[in-house]
N, C-alpha and C positions, 0 to 999 in steps of 0.2 A: 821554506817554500821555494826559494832561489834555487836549490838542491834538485828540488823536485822538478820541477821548470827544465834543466842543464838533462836530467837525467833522461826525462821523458817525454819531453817535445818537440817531437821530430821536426825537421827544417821547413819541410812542406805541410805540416800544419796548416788548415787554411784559418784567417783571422776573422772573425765576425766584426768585419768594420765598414764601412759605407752601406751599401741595398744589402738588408737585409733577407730579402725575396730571395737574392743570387746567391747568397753564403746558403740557405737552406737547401735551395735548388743545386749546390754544388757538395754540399754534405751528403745529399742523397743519392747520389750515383755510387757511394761506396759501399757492395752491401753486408747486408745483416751477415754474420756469422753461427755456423752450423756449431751446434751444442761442443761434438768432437771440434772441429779447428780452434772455437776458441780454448778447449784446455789443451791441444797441442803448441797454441803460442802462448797460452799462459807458462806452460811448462819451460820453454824456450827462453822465455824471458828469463824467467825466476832459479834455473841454473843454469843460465849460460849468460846472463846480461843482455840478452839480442834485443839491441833498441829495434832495429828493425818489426821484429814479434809484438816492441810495446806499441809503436806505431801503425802497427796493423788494427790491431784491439782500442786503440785511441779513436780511431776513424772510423770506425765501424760505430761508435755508438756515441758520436758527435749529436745526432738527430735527438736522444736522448734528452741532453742536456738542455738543448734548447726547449724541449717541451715541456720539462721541469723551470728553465728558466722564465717562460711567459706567468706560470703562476704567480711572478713578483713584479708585475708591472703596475701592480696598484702603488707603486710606492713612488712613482714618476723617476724612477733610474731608467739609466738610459739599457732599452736591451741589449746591446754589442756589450756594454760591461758586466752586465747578469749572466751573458754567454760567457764571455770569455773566465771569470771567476767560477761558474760552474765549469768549466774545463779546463781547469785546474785542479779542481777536485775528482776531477775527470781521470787525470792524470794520476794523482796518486790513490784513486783507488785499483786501478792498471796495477801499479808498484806493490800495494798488498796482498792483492789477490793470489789466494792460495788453490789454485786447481783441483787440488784434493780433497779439499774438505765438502764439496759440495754442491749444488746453487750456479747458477750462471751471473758472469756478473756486471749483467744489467743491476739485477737486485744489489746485488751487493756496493753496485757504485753509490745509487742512489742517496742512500746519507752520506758517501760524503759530498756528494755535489753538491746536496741541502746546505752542509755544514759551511763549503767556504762561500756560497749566496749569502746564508744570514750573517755570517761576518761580516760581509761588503755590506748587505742593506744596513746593518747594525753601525756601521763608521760611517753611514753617508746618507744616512736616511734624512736628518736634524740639516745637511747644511744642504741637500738638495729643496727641501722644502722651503729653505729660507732664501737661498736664492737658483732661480730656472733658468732664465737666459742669458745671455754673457753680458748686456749692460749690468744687470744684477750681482752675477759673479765678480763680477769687477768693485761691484761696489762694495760688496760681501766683504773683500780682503784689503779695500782702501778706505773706507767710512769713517773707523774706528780713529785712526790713526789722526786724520781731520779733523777730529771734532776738540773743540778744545774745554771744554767744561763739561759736566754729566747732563744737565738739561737738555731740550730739545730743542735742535735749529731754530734760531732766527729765519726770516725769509731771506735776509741779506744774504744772511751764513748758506743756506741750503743753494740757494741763485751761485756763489760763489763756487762752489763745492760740483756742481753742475757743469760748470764751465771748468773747473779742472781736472777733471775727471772725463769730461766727454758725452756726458748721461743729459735726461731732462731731469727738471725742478722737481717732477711728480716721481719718478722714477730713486730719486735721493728721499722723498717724505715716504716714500713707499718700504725701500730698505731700512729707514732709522726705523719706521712702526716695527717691522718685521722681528730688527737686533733688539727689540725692547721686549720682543717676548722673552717667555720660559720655556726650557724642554719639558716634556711632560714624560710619565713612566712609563714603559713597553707596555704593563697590562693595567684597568684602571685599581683604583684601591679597593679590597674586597670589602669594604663596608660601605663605598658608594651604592646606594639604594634606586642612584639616576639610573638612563640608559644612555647619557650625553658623554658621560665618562669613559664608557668603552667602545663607544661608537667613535671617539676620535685618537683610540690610543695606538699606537704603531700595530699590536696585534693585530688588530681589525682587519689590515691586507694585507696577513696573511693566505695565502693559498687556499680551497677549498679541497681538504685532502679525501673527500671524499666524492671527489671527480678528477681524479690526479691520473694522468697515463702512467705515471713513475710505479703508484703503488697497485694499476689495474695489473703489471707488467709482472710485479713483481709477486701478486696473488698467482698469477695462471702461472707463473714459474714454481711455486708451491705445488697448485694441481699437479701441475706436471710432476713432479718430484714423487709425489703422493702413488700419482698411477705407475709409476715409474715401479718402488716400492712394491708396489701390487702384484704387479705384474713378474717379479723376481721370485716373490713370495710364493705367486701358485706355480713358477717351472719348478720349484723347489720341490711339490710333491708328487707322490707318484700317479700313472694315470689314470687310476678309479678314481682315486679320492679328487682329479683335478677337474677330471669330467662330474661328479657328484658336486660341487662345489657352485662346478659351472651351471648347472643343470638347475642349480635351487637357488641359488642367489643373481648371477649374471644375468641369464638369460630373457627375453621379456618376456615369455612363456615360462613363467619356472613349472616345475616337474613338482607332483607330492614326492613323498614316501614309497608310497603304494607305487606308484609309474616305475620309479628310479626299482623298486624292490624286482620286479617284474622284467624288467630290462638286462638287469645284472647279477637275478636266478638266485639273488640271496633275500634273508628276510627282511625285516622294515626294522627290525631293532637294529639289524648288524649296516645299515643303507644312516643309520641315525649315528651308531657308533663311528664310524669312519666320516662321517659330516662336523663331527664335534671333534673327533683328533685332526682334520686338517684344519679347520678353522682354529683351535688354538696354536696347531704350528705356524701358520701365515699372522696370529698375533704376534708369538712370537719370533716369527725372521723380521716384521715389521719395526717390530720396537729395537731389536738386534741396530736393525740398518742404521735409526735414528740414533742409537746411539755414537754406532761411530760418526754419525755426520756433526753431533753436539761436541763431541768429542775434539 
């Protein structure tokens, strides 16, 4: 991770730390990149090392990250560190990104942004809950250590404990309750019959990934790919069969048989024959394409 950090963190990276309002409103003046620039800096990068090239593609899809990162605020982390861990993952999906295989790569970053967020929620979800504010925090990592037997506070003892530490009375009975709990499992146990059990398990704030910018982004980059595809597919033949094609399937008026037959001075069998040889060849340049992109 430190590798990745050194490799491709350009200096002026901006940091998501204090107003958060101003880090967005300063991410967004860098803009979006056209399909071609970004796989001329992908390429840049990826034989030539141009941090420059990775820094460009870094910033460009800062705004990203963060829209992915607000999915995880049910978890009471702080967003600057949700941001900043999503762009990290930010960063090495930059570093993987193969320009030729396909795909823009918004899509492509997006799991790993996912991946280094559920990490961070995953190590700090348990001790943010247990303690929020920094009297808490304090008490969180000096409690334990003051307590001298496993039972629970005296008044004396917890009054004591208060004054050495800085905190109130309530604020010390508040934390012991707290370290007294249990963790509980990511998802609840699948033979719980309740609905108490998954309503309070870490899953639950998870993201609603189906309202997510990440994956509406990463759908209409599919479309796009698809029409893309299409559109290779019919230059590909020639131009009877690309007008006949057009003519019956594209257009909002499509044409019969009979029209197209009449138009093009041949009969309706040979207007039928030449609609069913393009259509299986634009199947297959289609599947052709998809191959090399699986590929």
């Amino acid at each position: 991770m430190t590798k990745d950090k050194e490799e491709l963190n350009p200096s002026n990276l901006p940091a998501p730390v204090g107003n958060i309002d101003a880090y967005v409103k300063a991410i967004n003046k860098f803009p979006m990149l056209e399909e071609e620039d970004e796989r001329t800096l992908a390429k840049r990068l990826r034989d030539y090392g141009d941090l420059d090239a990775a820094r460009k593609l870094v910033l460009s899809h800062l705004r990203l990250v963060v829209s992915i990162a607000r999915g995880y605020l049910g978890y009471g982390l702080p967003i600057s560190d949700l941001i900043q861990e999503g762009n990290i993952g930010l960063m090495k999906a930059v570093k993987h990104f193969d320009p030729d295989v396909g795909g823009r790569l918004a899509a492509f970053a997006v799991h790993w942004i996912k991946a280094e967020i559920h990490d961070y929620v995953i190590k700090n979800w348990r001790v943010v809950k247990v303690a929020t504010t920094k009297a808490q925090r304090k008490l969180f990592f000096k409690l334990r250590q003051n307590k001298q037997r496993l039972g629970w506070f005296s008044d004396s003892e917890r009054n004591k404990v208060a004054d050495d530490l800085g905190v109130s009375a309530d604020d010390v009975a508040e934390m012991e309750t707290r370290l007294a709990g249990q963790d509980i499992g990511f998802d609840a146990d699948s033979d719980d019959d309740s609905d108490k059990g998954s309503s309070f398990s870490p899953s639950a704030y998870l993201e609603d990934e189906n309202s997510n910018f990440a994956n509406t982004f990463e759908n209409i980059d599919y479309e796009n790919y698809e029409l893309s595809s299409l559109r290779k597919a019919l230059d590909s033949l020639d131009e009877r069969s690309r007008y006949i094609v057009q003519r019956r399937w594209l257009d909002e008026n499509k044409a019969t048989l009979q029209e197209l037959s009449e138009k093009l001075n041949v009969s309706i069998e040979r207007v039928r024959q030449i609609e069913n040889q393009a259509l299986k060849k634009i199947k297959s340049n289609i599947l052709a394409d998809k191959n090399i992109i699986d590929v």
